[in-house]
C-alpha positions as CSV (number, residue, x, y, z in Angstrom):
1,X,-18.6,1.1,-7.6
2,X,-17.5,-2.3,-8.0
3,X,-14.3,-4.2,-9.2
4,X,-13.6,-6.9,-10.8
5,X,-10.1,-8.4,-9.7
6,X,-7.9,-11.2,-11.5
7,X,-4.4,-12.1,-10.2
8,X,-2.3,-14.8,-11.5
9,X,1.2,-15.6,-9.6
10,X,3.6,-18.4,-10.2
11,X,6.9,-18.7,-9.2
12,X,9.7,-21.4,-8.8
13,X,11.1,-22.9,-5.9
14,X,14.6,-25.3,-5.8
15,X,14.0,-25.9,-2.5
16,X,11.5,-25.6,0.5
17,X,10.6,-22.9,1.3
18,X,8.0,-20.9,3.3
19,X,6.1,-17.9,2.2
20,X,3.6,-15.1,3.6
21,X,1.3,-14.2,0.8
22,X,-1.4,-11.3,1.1
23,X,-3.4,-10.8,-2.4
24,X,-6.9,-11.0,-1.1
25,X,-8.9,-7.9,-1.3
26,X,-9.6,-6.9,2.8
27,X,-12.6,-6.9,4.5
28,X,-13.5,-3.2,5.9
29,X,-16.4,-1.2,6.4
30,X,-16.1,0.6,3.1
31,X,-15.8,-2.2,0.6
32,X,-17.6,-5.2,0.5
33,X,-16.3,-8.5,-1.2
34,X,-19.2,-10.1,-3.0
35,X,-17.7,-12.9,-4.7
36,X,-14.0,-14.3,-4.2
37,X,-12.1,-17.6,-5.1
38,X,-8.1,-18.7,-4.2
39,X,-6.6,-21.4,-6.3
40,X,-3.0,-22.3,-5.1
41,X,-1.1,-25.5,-6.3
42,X,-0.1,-28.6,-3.6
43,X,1.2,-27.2,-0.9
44,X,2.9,-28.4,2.1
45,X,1.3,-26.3,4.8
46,X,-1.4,-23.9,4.3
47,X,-2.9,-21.1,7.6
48,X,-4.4,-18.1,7.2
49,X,-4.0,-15.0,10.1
50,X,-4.8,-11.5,10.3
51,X,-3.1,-8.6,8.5
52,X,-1.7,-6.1,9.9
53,X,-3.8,-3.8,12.2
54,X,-6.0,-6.8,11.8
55,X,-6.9,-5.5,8.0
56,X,-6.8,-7.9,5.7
57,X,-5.9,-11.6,6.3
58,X,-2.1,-13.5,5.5
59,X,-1.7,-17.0,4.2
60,X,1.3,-18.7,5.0
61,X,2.6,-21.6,2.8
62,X,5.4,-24.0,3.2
63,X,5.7,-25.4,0.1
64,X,7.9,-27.5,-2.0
65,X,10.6,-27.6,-5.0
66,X,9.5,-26.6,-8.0
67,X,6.3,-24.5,-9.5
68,X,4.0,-22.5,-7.1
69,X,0.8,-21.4,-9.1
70,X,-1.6,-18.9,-7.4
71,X,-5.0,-17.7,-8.8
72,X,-7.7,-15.2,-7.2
73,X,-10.6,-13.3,-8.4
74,X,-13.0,-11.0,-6.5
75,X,-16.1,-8.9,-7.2
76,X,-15.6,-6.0,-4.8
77,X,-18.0,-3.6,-4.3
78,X,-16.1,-0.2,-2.8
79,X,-18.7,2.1,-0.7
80,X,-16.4,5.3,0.1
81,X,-17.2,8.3,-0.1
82,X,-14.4,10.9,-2.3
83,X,-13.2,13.3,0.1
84,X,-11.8,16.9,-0.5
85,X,-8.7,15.5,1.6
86,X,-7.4,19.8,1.5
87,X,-10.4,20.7,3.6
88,X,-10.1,18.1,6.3
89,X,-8.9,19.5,10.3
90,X,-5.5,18.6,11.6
91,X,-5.4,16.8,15.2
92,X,-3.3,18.1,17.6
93,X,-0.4,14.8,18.6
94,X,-1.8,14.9,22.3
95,X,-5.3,13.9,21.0
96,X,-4.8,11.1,19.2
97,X,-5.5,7.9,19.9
98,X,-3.4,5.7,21.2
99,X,-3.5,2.9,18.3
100,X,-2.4,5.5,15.4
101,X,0.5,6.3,17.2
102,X,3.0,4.2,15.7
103,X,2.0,6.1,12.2
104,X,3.5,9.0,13.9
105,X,7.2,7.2,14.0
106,X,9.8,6.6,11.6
107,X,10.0,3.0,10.0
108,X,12.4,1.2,8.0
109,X,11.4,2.8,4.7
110,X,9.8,5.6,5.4
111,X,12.7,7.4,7.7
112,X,10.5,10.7,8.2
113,X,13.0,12.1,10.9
114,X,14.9,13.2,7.8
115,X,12.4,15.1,6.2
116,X,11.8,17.0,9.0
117,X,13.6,20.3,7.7
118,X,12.0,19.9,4.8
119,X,8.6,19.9,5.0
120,X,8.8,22.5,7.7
121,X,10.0,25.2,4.9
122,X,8.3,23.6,1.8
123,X,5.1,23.1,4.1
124,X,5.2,24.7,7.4
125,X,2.3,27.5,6.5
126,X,0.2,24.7,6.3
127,X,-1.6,22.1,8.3
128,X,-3.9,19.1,8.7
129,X,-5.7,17.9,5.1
130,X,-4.4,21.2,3.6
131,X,-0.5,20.3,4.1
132,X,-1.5,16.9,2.7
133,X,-3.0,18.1,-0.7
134,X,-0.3,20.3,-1.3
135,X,2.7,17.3,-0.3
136,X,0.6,15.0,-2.7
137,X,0.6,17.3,-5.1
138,X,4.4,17.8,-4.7
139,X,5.6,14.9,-5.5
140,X,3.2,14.6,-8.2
141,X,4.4,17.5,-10.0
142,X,8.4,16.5,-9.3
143,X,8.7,13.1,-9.7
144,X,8.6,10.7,-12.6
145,X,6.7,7.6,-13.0
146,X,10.1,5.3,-13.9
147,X,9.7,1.9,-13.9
148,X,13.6,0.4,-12.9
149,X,14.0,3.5,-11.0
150,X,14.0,1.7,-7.7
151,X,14.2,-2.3,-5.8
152,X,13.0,-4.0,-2.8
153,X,15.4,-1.8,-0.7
154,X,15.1,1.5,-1.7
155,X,13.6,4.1,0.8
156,X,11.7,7.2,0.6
157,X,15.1,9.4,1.3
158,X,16.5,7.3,-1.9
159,X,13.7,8.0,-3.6
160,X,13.1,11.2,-2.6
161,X,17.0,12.0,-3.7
162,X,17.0,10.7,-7.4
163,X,13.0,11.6,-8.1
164,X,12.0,9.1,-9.5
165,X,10.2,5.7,-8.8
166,X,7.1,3.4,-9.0
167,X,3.6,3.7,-6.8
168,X,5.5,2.3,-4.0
169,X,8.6,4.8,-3.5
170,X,5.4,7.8,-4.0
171,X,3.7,6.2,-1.1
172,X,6.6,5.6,1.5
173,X,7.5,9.4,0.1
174,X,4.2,10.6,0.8
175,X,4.1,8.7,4.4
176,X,7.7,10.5,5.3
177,X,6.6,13.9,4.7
178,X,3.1,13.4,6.5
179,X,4.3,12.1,9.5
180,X,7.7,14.5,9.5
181,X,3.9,17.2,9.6
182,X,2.7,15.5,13.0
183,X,0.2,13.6,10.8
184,X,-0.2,9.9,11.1
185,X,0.1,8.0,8.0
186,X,0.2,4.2,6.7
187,X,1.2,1.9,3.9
188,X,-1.6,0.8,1.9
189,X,-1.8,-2.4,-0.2
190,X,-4.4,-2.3,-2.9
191,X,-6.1,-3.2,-6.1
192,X,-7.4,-0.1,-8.5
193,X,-8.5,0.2,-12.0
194,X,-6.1,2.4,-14.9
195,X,-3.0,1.3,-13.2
196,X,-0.4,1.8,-15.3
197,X,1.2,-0.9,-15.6
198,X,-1.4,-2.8,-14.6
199,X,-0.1,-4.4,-11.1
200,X,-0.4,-4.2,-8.0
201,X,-0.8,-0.6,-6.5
202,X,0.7,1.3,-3.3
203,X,-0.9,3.9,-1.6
204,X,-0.5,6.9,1.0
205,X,-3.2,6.2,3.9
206,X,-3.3,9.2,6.1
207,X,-5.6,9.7,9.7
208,X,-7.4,13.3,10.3
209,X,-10.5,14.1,11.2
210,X,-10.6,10.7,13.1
211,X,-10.6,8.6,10.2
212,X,-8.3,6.9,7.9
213,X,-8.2,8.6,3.9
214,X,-6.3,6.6,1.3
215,X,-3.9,9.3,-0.7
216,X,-2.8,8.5,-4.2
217,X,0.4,10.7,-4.8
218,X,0.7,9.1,-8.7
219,X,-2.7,10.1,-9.5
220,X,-3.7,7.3,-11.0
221,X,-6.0,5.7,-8.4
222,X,-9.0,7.4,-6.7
223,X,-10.5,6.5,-3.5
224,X,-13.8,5.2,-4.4
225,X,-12.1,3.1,-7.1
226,X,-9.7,1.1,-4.9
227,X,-10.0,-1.7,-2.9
228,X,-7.4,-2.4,0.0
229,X,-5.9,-5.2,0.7
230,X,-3.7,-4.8,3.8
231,X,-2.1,-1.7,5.4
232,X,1.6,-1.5,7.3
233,X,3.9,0.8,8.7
234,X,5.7,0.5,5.0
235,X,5.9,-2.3,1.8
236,X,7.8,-4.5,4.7
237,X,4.1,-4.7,6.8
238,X,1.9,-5.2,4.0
239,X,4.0,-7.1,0.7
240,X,1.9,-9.3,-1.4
241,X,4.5,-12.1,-0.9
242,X,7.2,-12.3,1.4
243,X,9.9,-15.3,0.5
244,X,11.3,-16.6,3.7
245,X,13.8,-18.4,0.6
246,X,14.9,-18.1,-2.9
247,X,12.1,-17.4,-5.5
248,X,12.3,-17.6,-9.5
249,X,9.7,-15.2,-11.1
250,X,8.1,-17.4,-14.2
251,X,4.4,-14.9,-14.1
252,X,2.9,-12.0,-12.2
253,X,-0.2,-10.7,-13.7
254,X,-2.9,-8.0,-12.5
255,X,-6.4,-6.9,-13.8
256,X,-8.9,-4.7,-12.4
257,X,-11.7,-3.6,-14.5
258,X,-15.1,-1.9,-13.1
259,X,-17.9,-4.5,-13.2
């Protein structure tokens, strides 16, 4: 399967400011970018570094007053495989490895130590890819796709209170009640086709059977449809742009088609 990806960003600036922008599509063993382009208007400082986990890379910009335009476009070929994640093993804490580890702990939107109780009597019968399944397919079944719903600062309890929310709040939702189960789980940036509204999308990304599986709690986005473009503990680790300064909106548009 192979995407074609179009993203056009601009905002406006008063003063200078610097900015960490992540929008390019990662690249990882299971998708392959086979044609890509960056456009980005006069800058004052431009340097790219590794995402998070070393997935996907970062740009960081120091730019001027006034209009910052940003164009990309990338052919991405996605070679991942569509899992039955409910059949998959869980993995006892002691055996994991030591770099997934921090998935197991609470971060600054996905506060999992509170859904500890929870899970334990909506899921407690139930372990590894099983318990996963049955958590996506909670909160697919009791919370509604609301635009509004939610900001830059709402958490998974927030969300997880009121019901409601965008692809981001059901990721950091989904990432609280895996790792409140012992399961590791990440943040996942990415681009996918039928994304509604068409934007970027968030994701679940949970390890078992020593691998990473990407975990789409709105339903809109399959595995072997989405390409990734960084990962994080939650939307702080892996946000398409990060404003170190004020920022005026003036366009933000996404399309992902299959080529």
């Amino acid at each position: 399967m192979a995407l074609n990806i179009e993203t056009w960003l601009a905002y406006d600036y008063t003063e200078p400011t610097d900015l960490l922008l992540q929008i390019e599509a990662a690249l990882t063993p299971d998708q392959r970018v086979i044609e890509h382009g960056i456009g980005i208007s006069p800058v004052e400082h431009f340097a790219r570094m590794p995402g998070h986990d070393e997935i996907g890379e970062r740009i960081w910009l120091r730019v001027g007053t006034g209009e910052l335009r940003i164009d990309y476009h990338a052919v991405v070929e996605i070679d991942r495989p569509v899992t039955d994640i409910a059949s998959l093993p869980p993995t006892e804490p002691h055996r994991l490895p030591g770099e997934v580890i921090d998935y197991l702990m609470p971060s600054r939107f996905c506060p999992s130590d509170l859904f500890g109780t929870f899970v334990q009597t909506e899921f407690g019968s139930l372990r590894g890819g099983a318990c996963i399944a049955a958590m996506r397919d909670w909160i697919a079944e009791n919370f509604t796709y609301t635009p509004g719903a939610s900001n830059a600062s709402t958490s998974a309890a927030d969300s997880f209170l009121i019901r409601q929310g965008v692809c981001r709040d059901y990721a950091h939702v989904l990432v609280s009640m895996a790792r409140a189960a012992a399961v590791p789980a990440r943040y996942a940036s990415v681009y996918a086709p039928d994304v509604q509204p068409p934007d970027f999308h968030a994701v679940a990304e949970v390890y078992l059977a020593g691998a990473w599986h990407l975990v789409d709690a709105t339903g809109m986005a399959r595995p072997d449809e989405i390409a990734c473009i960084g990962v994080g503990r939650d939307a702080a680790d892996s946000s398409f742009l990060s404003s170190f300064g004020i920022a005026q909106m003036v366009n933000q548009q996404v399309r992902v088609t299959r080529a």
